[in-house]
Backbone as JSON, one array per atom type, in Angstrom:
{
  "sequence": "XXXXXXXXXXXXXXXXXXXXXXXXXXXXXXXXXXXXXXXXXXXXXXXXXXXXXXXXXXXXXXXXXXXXXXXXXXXXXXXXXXXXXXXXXXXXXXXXXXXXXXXXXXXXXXXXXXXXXXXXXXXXXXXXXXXXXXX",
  "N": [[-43.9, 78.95, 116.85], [-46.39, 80.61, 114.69], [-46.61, 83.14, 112.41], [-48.01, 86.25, 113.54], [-51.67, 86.81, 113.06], [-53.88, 88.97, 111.72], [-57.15, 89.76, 111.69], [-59.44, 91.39, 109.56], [-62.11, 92.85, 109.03], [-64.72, 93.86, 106.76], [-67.39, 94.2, 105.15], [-67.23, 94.86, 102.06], [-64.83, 94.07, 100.08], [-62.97, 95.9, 98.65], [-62.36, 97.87, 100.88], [-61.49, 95.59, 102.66], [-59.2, 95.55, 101.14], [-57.96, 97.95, 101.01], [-57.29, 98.0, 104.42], [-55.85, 96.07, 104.43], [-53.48, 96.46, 102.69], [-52.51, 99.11, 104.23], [-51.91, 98.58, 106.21], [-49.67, 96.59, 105.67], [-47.37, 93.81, 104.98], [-45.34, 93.57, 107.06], [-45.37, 95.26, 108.88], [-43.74, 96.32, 111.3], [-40.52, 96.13, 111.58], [-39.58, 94.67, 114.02], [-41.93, 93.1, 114.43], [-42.1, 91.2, 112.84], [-42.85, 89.16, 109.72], [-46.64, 89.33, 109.24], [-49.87, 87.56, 108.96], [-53.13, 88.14, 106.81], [-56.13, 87.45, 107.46], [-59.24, 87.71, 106.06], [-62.29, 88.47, 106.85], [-65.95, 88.87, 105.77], [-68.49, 88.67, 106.81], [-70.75, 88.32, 109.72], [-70.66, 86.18, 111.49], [-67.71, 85.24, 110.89], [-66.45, 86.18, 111.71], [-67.01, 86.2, 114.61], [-66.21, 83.49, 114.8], [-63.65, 83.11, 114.21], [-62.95, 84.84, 116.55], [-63.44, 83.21, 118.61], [-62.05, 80.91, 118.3], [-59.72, 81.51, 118.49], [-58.08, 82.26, 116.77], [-57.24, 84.95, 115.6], [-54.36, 87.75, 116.33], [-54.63, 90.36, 116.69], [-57.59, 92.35, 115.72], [-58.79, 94.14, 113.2], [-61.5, 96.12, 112.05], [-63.99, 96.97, 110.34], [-65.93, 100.05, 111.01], [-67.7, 100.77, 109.16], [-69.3, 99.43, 108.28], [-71.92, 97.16, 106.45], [-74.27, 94.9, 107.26], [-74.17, 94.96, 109.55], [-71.78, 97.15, 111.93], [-68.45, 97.14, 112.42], [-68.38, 99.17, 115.05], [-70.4, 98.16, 116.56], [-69.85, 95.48, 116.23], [-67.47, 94.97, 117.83], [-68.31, 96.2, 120.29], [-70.21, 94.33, 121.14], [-67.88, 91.71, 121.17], [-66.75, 92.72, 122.99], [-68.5, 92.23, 125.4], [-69.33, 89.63, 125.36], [-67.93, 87.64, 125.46], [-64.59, 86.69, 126.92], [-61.46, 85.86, 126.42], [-60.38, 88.01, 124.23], [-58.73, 89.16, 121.46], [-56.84, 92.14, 120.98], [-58.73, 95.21, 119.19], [-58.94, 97.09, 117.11], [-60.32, 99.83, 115.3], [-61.44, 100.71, 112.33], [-62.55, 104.24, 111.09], [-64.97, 106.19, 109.85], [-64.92, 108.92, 110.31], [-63.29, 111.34, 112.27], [-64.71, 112.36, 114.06], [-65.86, 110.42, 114.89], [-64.94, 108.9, 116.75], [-65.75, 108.52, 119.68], [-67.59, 106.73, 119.76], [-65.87, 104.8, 119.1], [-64.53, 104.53, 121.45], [-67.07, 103.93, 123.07], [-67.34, 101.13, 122.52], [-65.23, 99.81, 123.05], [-62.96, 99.91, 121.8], [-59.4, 99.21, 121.49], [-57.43, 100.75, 120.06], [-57.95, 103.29, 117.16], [-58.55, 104.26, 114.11], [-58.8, 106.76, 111.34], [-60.67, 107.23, 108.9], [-59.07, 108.66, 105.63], [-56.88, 105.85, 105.12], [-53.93, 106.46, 106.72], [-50.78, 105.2, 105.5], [-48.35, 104.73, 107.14], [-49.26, 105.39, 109.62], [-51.12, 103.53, 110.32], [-49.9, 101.29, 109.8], [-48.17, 101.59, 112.25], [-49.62, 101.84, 114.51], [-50.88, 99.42, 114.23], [-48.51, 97.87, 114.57], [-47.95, 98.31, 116.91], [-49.96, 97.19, 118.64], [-49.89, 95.01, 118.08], [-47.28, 94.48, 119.49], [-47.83, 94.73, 122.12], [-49.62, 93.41, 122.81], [-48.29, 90.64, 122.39], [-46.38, 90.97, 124.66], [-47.59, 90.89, 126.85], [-48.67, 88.35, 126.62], [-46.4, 87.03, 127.05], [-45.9, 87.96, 129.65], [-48.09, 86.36, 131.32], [-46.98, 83.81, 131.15]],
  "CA": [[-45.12, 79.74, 116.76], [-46.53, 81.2, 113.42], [-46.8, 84.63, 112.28], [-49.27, 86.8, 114.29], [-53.02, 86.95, 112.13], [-54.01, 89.89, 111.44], [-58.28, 89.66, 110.95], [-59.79, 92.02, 108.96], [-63.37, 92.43, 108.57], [-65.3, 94.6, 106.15], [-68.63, 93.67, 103.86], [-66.33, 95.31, 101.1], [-63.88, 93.67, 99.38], [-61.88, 96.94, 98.73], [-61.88, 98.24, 102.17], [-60.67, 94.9, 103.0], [-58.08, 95.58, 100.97], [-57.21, 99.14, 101.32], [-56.89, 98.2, 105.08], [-54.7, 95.51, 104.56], [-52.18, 97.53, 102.21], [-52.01, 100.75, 104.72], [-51.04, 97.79, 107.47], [-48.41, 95.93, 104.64], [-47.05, 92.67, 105.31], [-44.09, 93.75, 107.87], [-46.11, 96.6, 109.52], [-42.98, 97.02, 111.57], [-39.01, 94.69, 111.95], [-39.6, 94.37, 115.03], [-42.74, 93.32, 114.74], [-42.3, 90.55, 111.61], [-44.05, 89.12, 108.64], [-47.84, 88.9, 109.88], [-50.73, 86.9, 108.31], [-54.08, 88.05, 107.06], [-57.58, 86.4, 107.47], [-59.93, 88.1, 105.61], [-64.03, 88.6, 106.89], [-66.96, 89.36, 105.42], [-69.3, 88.56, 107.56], [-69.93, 88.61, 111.35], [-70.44, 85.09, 111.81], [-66.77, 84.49, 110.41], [-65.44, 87.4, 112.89], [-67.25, 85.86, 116.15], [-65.97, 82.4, 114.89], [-62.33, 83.34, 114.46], [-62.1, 84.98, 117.36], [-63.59, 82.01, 119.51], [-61.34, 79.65, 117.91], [-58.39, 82.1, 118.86], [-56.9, 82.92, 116.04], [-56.37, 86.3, 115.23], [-53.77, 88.22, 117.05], [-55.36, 91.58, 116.71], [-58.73, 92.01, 115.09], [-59.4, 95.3, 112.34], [-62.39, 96.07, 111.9], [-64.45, 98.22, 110.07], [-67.03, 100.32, 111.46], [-68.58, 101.37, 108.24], [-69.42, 98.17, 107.47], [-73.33, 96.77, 106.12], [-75.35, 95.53, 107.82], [-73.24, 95.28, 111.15], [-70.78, 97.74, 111.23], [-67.44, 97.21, 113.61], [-68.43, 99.16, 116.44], [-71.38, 97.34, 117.28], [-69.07, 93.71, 116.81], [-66.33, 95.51, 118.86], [-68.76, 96.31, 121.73], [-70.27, 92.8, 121.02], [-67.26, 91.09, 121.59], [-66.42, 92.94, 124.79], [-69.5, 91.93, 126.43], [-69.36, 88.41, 125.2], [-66.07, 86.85, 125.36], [-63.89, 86.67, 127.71], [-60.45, 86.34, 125.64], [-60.41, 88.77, 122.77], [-57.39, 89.81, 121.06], [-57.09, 93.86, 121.02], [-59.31, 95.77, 118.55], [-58.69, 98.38, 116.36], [-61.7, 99.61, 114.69], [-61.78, 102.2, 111.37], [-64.03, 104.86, 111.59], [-64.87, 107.14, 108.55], [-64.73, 110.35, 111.04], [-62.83, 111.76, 113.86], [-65.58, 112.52, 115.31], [-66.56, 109.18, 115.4], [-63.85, 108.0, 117.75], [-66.43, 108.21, 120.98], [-68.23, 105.55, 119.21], [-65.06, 103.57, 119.13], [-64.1, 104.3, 122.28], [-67.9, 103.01, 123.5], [-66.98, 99.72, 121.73], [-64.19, 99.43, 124.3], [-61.66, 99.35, 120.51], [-58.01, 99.32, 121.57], [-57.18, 102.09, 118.99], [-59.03, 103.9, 116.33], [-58.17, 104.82, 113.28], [-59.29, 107.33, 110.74], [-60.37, 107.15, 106.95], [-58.71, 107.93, 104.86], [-55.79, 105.57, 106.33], [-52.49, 106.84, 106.43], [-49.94, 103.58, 105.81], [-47.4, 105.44, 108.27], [-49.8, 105.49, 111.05], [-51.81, 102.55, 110.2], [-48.93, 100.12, 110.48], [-47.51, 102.02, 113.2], [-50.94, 101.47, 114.96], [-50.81, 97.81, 114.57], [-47.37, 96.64, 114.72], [-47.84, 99.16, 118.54], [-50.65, 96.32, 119.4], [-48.63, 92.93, 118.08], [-46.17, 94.5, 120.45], [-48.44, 95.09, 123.62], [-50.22, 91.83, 122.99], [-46.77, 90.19, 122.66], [-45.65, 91.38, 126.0], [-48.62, 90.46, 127.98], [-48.48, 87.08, 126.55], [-45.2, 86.61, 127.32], [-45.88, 88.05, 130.91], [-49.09, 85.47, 131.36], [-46.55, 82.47, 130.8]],
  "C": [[-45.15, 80.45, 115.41], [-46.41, 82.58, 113.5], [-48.15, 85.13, 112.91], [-50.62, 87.08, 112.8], [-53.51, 88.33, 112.5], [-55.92, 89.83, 110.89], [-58.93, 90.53, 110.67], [-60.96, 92.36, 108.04], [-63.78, 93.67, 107.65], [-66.46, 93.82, 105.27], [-67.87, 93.95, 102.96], [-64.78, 94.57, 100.68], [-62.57, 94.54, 99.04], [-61.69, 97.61, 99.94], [-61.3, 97.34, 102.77], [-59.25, 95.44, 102.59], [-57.03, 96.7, 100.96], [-56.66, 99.29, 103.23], [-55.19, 96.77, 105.57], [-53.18, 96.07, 103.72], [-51.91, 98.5, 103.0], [-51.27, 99.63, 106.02], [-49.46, 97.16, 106.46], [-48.22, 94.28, 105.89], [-45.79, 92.41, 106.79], [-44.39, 95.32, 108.26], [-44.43, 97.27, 110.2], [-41.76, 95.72, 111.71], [-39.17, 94.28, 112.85], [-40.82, 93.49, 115.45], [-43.26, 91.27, 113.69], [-43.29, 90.56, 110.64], [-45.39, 88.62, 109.67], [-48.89, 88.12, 108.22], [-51.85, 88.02, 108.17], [-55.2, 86.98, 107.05], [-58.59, 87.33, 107.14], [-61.61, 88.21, 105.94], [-64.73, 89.09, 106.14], [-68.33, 89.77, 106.16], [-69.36, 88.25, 108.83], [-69.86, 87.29, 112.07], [-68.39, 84.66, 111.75], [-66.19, 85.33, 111.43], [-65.43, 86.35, 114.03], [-66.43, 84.16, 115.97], [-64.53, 82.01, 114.92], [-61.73, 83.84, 115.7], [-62.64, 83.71, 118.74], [-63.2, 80.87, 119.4], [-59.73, 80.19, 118.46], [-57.67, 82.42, 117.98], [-56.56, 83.85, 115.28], [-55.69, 86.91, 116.61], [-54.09, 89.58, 117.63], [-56.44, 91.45, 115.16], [-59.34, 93.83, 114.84], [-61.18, 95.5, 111.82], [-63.28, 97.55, 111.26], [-65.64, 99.01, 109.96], [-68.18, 101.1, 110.82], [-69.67, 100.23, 107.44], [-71.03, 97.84, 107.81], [-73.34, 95.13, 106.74], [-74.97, 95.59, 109.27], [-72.27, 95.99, 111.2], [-69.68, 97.19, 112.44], [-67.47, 97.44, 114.9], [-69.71, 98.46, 116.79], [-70.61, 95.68, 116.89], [-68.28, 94.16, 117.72], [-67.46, 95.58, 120.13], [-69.62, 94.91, 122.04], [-69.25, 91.74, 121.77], [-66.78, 91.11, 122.96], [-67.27, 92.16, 125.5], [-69.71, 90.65, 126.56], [-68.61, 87.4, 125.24], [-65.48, 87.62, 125.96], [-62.23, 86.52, 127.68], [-60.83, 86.54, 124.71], [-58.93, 89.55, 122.47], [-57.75, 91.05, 120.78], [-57.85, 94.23, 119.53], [-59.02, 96.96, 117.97], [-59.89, 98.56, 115.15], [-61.04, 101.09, 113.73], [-62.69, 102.56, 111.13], [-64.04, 105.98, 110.15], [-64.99, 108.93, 109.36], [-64.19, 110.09, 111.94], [-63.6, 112.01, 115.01], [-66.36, 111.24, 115.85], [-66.0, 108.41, 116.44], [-64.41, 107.98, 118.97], [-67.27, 106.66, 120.85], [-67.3, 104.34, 119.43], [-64.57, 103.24, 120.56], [-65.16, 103.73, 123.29], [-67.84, 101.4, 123.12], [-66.0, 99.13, 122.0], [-63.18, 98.81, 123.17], [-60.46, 99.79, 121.45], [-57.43, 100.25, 121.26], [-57.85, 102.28, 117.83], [-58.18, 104.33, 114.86], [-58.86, 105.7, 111.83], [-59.42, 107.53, 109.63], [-59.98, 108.46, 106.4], [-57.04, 107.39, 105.47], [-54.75, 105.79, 105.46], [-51.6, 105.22, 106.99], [-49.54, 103.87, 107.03], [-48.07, 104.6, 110.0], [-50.51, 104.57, 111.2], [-51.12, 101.35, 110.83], [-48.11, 100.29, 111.7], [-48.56, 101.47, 114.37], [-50.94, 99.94, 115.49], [-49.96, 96.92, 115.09], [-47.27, 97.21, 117.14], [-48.71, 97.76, 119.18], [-50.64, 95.41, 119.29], [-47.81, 93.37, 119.01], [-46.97, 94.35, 121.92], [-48.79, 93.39, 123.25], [-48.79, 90.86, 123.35], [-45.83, 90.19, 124.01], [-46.56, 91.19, 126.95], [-48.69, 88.99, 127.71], [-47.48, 86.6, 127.26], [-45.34, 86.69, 128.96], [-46.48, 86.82, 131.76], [-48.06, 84.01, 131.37], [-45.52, 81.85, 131.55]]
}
């Protein structure tokens, strides 16, 4: 089996990439090297995750002209396997929003690596252990 995918949507090119540096390549040891897959757009989201292959799916809910939480509450309602969600939100106070969008975990701009990769490598592990259970 490959390295877990890591998909990572934003319209932005630098929020892509400021959320893939606060995750890093080896979020946690335990956890290994992970992949990204890069989005732009929401076609490429809904099409990755109905092909199956991201492991957990970032998303960012600032994002033009669809933002995250409206694909996050999208995907809930529409699909029936979805790998866990973690949506970034440019406020704290926005985290009801995320938590209507039925995200996994939330996270808050400006992202802290620490807690970012802590965040993620927490939901390669849960996913990881429900797979494993499922089999």
């Amino acid at each position: 089996m490959g390295n877990p995918v890591v998909l990572v949507y934003s319209n932005r090119a630098e929020v892509r990439a400021d959320i893939m540096a606060a995750i890093g390549r080896r979020p946690a040891p335990d956890v290994g090297r992970i992949d990204f897959l890069e989005c732009d757009g929401v076609a490429d989201v809904l099409f990755a995750i109905d092909s199956h292959i991201p492991s957990v799916v970032v998303l960012d809910g600032e994002a033009q002209p669809t933002g995250g939480i409206g694909i996050s509450r999208q995907i809930h309602q529409e699909s029936d396997d979805i790998p866990p969600v973690v949506l970034v939100v440019g406020r704290a106070a926005d985290r009801w929003l995320a938590t209507w969008a039925k995200a996994d975990e939330v996270l808050v701009t400006p992202l802290d690596p620490v807690t970012t990769a802590d965040t993620v490598a927490a939901v390669l592990r849960r996913r990881s252990a429900l797979v494993t259970s499922t089999e």
